[in-house]
C-alpha positions as CSV (number, residue, x, y, z in Angstrom):
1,X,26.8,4.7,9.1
2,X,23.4,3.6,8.1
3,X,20.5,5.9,7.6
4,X,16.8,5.0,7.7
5,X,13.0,6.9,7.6
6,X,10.1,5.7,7.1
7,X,6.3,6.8,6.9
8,X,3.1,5.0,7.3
9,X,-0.3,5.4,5.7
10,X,-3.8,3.9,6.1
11,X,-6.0,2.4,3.5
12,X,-9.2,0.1,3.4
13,X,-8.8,-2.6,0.8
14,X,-9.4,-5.8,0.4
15,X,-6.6,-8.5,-1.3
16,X,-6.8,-11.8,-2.1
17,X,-5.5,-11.8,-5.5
18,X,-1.7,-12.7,-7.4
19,X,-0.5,-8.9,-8.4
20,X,1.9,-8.0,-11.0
21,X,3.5,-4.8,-10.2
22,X,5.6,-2.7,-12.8
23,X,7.6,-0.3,-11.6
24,X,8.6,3.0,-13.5
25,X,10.3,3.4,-16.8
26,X,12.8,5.9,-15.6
27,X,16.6,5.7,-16.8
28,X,17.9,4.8,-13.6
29,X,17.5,1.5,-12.4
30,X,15.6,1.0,-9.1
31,X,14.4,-2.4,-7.7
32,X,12.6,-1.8,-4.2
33,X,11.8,-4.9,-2.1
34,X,8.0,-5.6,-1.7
35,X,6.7,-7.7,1.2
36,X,3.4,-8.7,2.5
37,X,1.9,-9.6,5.7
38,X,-1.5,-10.9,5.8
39,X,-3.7,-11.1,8.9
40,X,-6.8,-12.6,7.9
41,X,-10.3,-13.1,9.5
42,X,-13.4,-16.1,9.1
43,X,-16.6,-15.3,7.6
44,X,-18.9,-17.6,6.2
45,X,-21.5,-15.9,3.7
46,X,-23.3,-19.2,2.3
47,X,-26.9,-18.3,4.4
48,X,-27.1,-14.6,4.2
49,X,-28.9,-12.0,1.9
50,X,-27.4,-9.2,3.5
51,X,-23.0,-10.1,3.3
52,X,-22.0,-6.2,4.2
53,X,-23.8,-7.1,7.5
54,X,-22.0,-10.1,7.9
55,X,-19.1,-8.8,7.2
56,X,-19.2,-6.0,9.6
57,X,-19.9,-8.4,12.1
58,X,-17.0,-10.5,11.3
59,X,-14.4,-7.8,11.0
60,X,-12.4,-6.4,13.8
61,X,-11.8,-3.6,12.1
62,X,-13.1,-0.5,13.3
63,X,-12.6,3.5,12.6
64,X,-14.4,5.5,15.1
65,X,-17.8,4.1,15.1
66,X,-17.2,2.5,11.5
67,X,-16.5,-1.2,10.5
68,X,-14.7,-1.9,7.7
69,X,-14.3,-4.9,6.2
70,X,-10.2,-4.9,5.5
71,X,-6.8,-2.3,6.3
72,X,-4.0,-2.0,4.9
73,X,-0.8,0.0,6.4
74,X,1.8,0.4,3.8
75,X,5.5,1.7,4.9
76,X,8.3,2.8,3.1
77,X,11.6,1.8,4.8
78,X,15.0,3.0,3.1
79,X,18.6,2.4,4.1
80,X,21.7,3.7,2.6
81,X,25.3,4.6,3.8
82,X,27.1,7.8,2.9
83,X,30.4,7.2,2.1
84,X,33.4,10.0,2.1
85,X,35.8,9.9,-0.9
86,X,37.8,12.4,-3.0
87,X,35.0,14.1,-4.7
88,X,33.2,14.6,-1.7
89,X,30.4,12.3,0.1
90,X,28.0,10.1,-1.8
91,X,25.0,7.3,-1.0
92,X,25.8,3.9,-1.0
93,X,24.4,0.6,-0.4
94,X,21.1,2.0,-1.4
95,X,18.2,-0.1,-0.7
96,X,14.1,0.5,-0.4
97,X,11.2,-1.3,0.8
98,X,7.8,-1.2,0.6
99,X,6.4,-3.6,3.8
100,X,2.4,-4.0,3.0
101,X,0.5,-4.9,6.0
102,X,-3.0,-6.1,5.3
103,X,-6.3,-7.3,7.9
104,X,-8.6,-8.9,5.1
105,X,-11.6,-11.5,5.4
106,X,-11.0,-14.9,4.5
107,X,-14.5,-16.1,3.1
108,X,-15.3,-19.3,3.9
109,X,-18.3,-19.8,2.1
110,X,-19.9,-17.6,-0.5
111,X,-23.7,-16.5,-0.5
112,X,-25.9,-19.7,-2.0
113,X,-28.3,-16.9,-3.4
114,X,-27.1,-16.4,-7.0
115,X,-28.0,-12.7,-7.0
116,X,-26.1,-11.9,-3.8
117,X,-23.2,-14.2,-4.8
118,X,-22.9,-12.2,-7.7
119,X,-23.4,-9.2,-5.9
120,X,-20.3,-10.0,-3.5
121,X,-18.1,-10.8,-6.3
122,X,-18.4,-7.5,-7.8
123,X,-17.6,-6.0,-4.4
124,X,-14.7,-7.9,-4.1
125,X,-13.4,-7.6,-7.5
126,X,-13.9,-4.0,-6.5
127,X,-11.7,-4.3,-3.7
128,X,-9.1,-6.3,-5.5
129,X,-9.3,-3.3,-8.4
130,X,-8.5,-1.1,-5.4
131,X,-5.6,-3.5,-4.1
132,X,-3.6,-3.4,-7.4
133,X,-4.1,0.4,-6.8
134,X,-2.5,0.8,-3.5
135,X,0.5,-1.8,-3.8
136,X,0.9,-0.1,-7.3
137,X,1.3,3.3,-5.3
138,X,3.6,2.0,-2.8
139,X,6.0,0.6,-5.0
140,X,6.1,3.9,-7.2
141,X,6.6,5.9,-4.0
142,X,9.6,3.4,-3.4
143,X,11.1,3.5,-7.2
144,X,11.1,7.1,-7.2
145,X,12.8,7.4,-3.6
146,X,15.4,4.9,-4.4
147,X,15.9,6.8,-8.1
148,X,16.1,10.0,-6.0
149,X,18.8,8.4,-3.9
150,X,21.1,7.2,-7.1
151,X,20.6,10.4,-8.7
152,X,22.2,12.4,-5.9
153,X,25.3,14.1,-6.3
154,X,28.2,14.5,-4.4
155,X,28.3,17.0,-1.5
156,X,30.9,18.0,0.5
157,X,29.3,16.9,3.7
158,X,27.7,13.2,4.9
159,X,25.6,14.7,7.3
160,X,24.3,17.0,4.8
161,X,23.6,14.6,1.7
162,X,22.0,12.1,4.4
163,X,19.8,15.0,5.9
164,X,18.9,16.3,2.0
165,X,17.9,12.1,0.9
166,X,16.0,11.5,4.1
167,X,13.5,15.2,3.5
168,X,13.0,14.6,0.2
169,X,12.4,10.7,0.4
170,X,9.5,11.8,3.2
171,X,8.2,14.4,1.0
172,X,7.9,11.8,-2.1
173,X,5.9,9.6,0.0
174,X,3.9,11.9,1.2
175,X,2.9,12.7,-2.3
176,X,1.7,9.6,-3.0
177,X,-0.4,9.3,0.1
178,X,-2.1,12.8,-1.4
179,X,-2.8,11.0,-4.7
180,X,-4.3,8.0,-3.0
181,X,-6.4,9.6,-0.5
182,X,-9.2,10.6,-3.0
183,X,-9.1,7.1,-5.1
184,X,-9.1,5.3,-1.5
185,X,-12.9,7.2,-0.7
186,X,-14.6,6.9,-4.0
187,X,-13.2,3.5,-5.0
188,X,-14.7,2.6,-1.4
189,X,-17.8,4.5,-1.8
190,X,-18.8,3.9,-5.5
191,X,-18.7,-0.1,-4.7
192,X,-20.4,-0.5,-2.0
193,X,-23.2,2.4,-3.0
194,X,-23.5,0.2,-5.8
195,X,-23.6,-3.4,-4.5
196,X,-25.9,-1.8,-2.1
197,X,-28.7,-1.0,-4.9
198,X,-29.2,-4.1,-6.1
């Protein structure tokens, strides 16, 4: 039988950059799957002073009354199969996955104002620092579940060792969403209050 859980988050980043992602140094060796799916918009910056406004026009993204300029949901999917045998039940077939889901502009043009160009490239390298962040998060969260997983011992029921790995693989993630929840707000914050003041 195969068993699967997953948990979603919400951030606001923006990614438009290759990423190398490391995963941890632990002794057991985990290798969860990473893939993206990008959904971008159009926005053309080239004759504005003013690109946050252009880009809350632009985005479709909205919290409440907010518009942000990109979203990200991450998941963390896992699927594994315990098998019976003479020293009681253990996972098998383990495998993770981390599926990042991204809304993100796709500038057309950038500002012709040098000053505002450069002010928008420090936004979005902000954004990009932010990026690496959150994919860096997700694929810990998945390392450590999978490592969990392996680590397991026997037990002398299925039912009981699928029951432990999926409530302690939801409680890892959920850790991770706790770490990222303040870096997500001043990260955001601290760049744009900055850009802003220029």
């Amino acid at each position: 039988m195969i068993w699967q859980a997953s948990l979603m988050r919400h951030a606001r980043l923006r990614l438009g950059l290759a990423i190398a992602l490391t995963s941890g140094t632990a002794s057991l060796q985990a290798s969860p799957q990473i893939t993206e799916i990008i959904t971008p918009y159009t926005v053309s910056l080239e004759r504005t002073s003013d690109f946050f406004r252009k880009l809350d026009s632009a985005s479709p993204i909205r919290s409440g009354r907010t518009k942000r300029h990109s979203d990200t949901e991450w998941d963390i999917y896992w699927n594994f199969a315990p098998k019976a045998g003479p020293d009681g039940c253990r996972l098998t077939r383990i495998v993770t996955e981390a599926v990042v889901t991204q809304t993100l502009p796709r500038v057309l043009s950038l500002p012709a104002d040098p000053k505002v160009r450069l002010a928008f490239e420090e936004y979005e390298a902000a954004m990009q620092r932010h990026a690496l962040h959150q994919l860096q998060l997700a694929l810990d969260a998945a390392t450590e579940v999978e490592q969990y997983f392996q680590s397991l011992p026997s037990s002398p029921s299925c039912r009981a060792i699928a029951k432990q790995a999926n409530s302690e693989g939801c409680r890892i993630v959920a850790r991770y969403r706790e770490q990222d929840a303040p870096f997500d707000r001043a990260a955001w914050e601290t760049s744009r209050n900055k850009t802003a003041q220029r």
